[in-house]
DOVEXMAR-248811 format. One record per atom (N, C-alpha, C): residue number from 0; residue in one letter; atom name; x negated, y negated, z. Coordinates in Angstrom, 3 decimals, always signed. Last residue first. Layout:
BEGIN
<rec NUM, A, CA, <X, Y, Z>>
...
This chain:
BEGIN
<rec 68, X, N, <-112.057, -112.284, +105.701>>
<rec 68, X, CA, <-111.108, -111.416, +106.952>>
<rec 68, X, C, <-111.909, -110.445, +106.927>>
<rec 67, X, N, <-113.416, -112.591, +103.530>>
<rec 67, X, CA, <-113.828, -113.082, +104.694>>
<rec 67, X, C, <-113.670, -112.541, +106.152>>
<rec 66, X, N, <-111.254, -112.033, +101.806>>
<rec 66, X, CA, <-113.084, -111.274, +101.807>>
<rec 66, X, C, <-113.296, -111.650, +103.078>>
<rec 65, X, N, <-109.588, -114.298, +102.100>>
<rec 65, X, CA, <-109.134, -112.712, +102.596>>
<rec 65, X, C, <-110.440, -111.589, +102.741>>
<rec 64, X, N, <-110.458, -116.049, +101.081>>
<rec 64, X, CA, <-110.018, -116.112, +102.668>>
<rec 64, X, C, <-110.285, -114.928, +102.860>>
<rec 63, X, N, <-110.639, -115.436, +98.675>>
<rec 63, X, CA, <-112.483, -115.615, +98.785>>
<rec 63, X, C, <-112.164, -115.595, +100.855>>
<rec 62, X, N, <-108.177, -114.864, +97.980>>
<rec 62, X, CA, <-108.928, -113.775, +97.777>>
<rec 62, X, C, <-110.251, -114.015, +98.649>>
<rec 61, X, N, <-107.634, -117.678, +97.634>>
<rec 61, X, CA, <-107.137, -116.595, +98.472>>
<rec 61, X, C, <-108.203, -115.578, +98.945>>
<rec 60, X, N, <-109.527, -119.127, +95.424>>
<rec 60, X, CA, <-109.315, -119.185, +97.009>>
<rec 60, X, C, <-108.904, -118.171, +97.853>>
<rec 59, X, N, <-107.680, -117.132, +93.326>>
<rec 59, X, CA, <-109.122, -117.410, +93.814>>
<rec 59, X, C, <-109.610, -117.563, +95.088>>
<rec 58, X, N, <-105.375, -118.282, +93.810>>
<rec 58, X, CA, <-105.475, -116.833, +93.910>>
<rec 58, X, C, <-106.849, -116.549, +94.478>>
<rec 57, X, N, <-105.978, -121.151, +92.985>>
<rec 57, X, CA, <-105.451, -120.913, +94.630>>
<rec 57, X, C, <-105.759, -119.302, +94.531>>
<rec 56, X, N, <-106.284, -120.745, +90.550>>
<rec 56, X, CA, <-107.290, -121.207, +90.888>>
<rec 56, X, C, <-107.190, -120.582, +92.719>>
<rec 55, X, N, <-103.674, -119.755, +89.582>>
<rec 55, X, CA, <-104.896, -118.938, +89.572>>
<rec 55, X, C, <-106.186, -119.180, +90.394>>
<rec 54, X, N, <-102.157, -121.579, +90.396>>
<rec 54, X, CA, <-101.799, -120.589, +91.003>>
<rec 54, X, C, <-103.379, -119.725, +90.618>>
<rec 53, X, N, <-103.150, -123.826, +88.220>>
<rec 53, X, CA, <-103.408, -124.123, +89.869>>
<rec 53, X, C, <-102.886, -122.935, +90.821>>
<rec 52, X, N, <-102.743, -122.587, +86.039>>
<rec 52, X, CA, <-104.089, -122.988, +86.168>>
<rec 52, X, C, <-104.428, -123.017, +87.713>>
<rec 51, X, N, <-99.365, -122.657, +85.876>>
<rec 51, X, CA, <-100.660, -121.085, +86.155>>
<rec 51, X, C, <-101.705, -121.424, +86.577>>
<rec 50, X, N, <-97.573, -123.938, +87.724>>
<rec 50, X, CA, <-98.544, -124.572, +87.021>>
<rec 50, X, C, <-99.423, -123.766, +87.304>>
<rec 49, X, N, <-94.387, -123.911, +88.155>>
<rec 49, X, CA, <-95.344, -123.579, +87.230>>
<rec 49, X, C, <-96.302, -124.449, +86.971>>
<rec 48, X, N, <-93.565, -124.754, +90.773>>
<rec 48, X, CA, <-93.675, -126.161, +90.009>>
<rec 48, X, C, <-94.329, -125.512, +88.635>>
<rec 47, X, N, <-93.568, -122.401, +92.136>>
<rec 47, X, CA, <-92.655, -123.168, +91.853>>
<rec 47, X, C, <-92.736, -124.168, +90.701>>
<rec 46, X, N, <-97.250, -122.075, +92.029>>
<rec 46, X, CA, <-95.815, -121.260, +91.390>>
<rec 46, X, C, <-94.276, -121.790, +90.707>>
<rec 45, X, N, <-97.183, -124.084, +93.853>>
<rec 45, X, CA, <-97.773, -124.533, +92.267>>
<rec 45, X, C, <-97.549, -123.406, +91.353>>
<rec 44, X, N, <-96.781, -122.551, +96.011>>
<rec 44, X, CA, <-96.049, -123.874, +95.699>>
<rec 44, X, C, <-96.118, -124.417, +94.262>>
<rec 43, X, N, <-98.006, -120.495, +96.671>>
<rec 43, X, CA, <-96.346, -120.219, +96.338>>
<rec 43, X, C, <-95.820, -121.796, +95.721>>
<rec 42, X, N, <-100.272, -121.685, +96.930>>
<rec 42, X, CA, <-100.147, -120.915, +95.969>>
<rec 42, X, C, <-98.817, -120.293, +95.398>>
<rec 41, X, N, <-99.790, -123.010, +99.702>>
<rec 41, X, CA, <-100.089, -123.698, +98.335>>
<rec 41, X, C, <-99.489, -122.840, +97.120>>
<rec 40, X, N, <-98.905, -120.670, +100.724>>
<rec 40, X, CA, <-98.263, -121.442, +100.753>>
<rec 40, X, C, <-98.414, -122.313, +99.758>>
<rec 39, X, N, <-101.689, -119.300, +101.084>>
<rec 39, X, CA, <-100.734, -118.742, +100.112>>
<rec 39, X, C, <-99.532, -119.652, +99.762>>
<rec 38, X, N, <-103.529, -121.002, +102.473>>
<rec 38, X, CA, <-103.629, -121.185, +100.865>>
<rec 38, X, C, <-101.749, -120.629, +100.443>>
<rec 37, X, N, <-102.234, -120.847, +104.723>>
<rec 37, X, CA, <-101.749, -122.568, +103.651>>
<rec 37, X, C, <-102.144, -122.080, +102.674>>
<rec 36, X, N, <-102.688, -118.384, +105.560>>
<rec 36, X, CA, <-100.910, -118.639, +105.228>>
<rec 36, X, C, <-101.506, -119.731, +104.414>>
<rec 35, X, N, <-105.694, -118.888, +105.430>>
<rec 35, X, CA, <-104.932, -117.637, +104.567>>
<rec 35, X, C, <-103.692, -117.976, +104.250>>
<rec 34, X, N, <-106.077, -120.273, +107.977>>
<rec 34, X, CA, <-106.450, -120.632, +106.246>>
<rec 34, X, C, <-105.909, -119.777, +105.328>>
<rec 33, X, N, <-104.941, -118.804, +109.682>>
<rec 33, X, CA, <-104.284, -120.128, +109.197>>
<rec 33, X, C, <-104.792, -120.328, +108.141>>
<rec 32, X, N, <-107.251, -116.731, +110.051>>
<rec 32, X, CA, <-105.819, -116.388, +109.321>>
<rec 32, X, C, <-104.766, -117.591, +109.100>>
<rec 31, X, N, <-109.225, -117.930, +110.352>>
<rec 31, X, CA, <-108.802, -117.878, +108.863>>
<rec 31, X, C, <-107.938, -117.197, +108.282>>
<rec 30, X, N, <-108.761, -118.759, +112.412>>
<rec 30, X, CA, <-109.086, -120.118, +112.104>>
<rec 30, X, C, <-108.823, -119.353, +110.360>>
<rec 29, X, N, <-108.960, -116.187, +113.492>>
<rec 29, X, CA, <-107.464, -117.193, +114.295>>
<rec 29, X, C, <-107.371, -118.338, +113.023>>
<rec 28, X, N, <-111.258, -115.669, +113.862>>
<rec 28, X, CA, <-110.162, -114.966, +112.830>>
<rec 28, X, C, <-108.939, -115.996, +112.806>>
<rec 27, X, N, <-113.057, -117.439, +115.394>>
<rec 27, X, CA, <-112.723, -117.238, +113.695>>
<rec 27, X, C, <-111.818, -116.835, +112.806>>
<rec 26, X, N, <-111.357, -116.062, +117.248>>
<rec 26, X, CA, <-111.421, -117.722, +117.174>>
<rec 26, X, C, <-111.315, -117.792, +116.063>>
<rec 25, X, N, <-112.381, -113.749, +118.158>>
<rec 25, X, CA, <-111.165, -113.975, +117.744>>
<rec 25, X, C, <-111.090, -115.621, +117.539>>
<rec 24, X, N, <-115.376, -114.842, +117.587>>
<rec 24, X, CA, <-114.717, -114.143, +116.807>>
<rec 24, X, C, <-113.759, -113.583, +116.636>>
<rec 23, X, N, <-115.344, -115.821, +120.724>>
<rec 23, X, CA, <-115.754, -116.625, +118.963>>
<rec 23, X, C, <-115.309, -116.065, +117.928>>
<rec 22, X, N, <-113.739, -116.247, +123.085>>
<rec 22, X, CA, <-114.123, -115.492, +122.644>>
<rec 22, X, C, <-114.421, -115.605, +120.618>>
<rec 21, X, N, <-112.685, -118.191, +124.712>>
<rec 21, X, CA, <-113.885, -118.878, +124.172>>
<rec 21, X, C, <-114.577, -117.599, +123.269>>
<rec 20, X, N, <-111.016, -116.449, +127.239>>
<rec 20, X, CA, <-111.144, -117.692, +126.212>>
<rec 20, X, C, <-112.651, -117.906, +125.881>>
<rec 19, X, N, <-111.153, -113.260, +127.396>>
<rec 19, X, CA, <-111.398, -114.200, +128.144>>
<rec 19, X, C, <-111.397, -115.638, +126.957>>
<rec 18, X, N, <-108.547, -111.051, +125.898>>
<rec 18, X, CA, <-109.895, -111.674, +126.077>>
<rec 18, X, C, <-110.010, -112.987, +126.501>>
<rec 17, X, N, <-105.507, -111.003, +125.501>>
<rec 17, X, CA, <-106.213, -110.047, +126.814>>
<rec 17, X, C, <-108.043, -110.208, +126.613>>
<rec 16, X, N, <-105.294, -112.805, +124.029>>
<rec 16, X, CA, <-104.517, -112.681, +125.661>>
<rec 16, X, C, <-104.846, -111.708, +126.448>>
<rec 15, X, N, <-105.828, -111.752, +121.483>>
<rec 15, X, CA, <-106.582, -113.251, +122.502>>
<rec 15, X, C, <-106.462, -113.645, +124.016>>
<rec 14, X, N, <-104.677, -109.983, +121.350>>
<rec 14, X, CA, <-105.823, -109.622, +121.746>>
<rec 14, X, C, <-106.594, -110.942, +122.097>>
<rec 13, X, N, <-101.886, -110.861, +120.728>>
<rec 13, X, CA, <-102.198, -110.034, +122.326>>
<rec 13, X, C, <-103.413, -110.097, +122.274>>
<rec 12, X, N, <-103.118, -112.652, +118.606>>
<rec 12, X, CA, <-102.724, -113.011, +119.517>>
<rec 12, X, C, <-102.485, -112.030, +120.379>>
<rec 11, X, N, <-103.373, -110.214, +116.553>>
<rec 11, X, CA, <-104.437, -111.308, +117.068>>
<rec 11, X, C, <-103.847, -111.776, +118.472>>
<rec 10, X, N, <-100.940, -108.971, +116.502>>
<rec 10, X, CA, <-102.021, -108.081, +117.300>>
<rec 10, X, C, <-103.068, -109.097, +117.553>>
<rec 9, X, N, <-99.516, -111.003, +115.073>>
<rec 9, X, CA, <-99.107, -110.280, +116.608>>
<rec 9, X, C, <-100.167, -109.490, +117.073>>
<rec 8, X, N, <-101.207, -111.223, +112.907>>
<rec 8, X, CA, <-100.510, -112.708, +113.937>>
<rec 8, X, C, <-100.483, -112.090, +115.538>>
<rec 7, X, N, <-99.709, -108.860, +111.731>>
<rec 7, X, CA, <-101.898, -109.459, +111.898>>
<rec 7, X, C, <-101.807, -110.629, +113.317>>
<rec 6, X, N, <-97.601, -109.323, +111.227>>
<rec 6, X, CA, <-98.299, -108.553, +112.115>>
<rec 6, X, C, <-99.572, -108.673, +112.476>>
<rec 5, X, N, <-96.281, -112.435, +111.492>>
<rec 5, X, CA, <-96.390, -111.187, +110.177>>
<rec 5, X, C, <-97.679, -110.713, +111.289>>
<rec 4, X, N, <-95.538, -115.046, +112.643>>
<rec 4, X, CA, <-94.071, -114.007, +112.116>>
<rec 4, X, C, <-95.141, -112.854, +111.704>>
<rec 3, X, N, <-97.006, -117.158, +112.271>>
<rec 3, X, CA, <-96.807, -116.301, +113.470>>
<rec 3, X, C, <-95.982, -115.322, +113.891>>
<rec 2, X, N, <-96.893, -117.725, +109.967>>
<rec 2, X, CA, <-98.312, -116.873, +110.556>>
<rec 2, X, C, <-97.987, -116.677, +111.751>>
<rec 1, X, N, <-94.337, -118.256, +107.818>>
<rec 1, X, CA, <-95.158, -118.898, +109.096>>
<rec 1, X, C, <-96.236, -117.471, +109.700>>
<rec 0, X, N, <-94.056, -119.289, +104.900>>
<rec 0, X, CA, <-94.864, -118.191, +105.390>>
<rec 0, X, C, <-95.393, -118.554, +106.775>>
């Protein structure tokens, strides 16, 4: 799941490029839309390996990234 492939990615980034650096709250976002791909990445991973407890737990997580967004 690379984050720099999926649309959120592409409109963050022009809009970092057209605001002056140091702008904080595209920063934040920047910081939890990477936290968003690893969880899901985790969460695709302990899929693979079935292990519900640790896909649920990661869902969790997810979800608490994505409130955030």
């Amino acid at each position: 799941m690379d984050r720099h492939a999926c649309r959120f990615s592409e409109w963050l980034e022009a809009e970092m490029d057209r605001q002056p650096s140091g702008h904080s709250i595209l920063a934040e976002l920047e910081e939890l839309h990477k936290t968003l791909h690893i969880q899901a990445q985790q969460v695709l991973a302990c899929h693979a390996e079935e292990a519900p407890d640790a896909v649920e737990a990661g869902l969790a997580e997810l979800h608490r990234v994505k409130d955030r967004l």
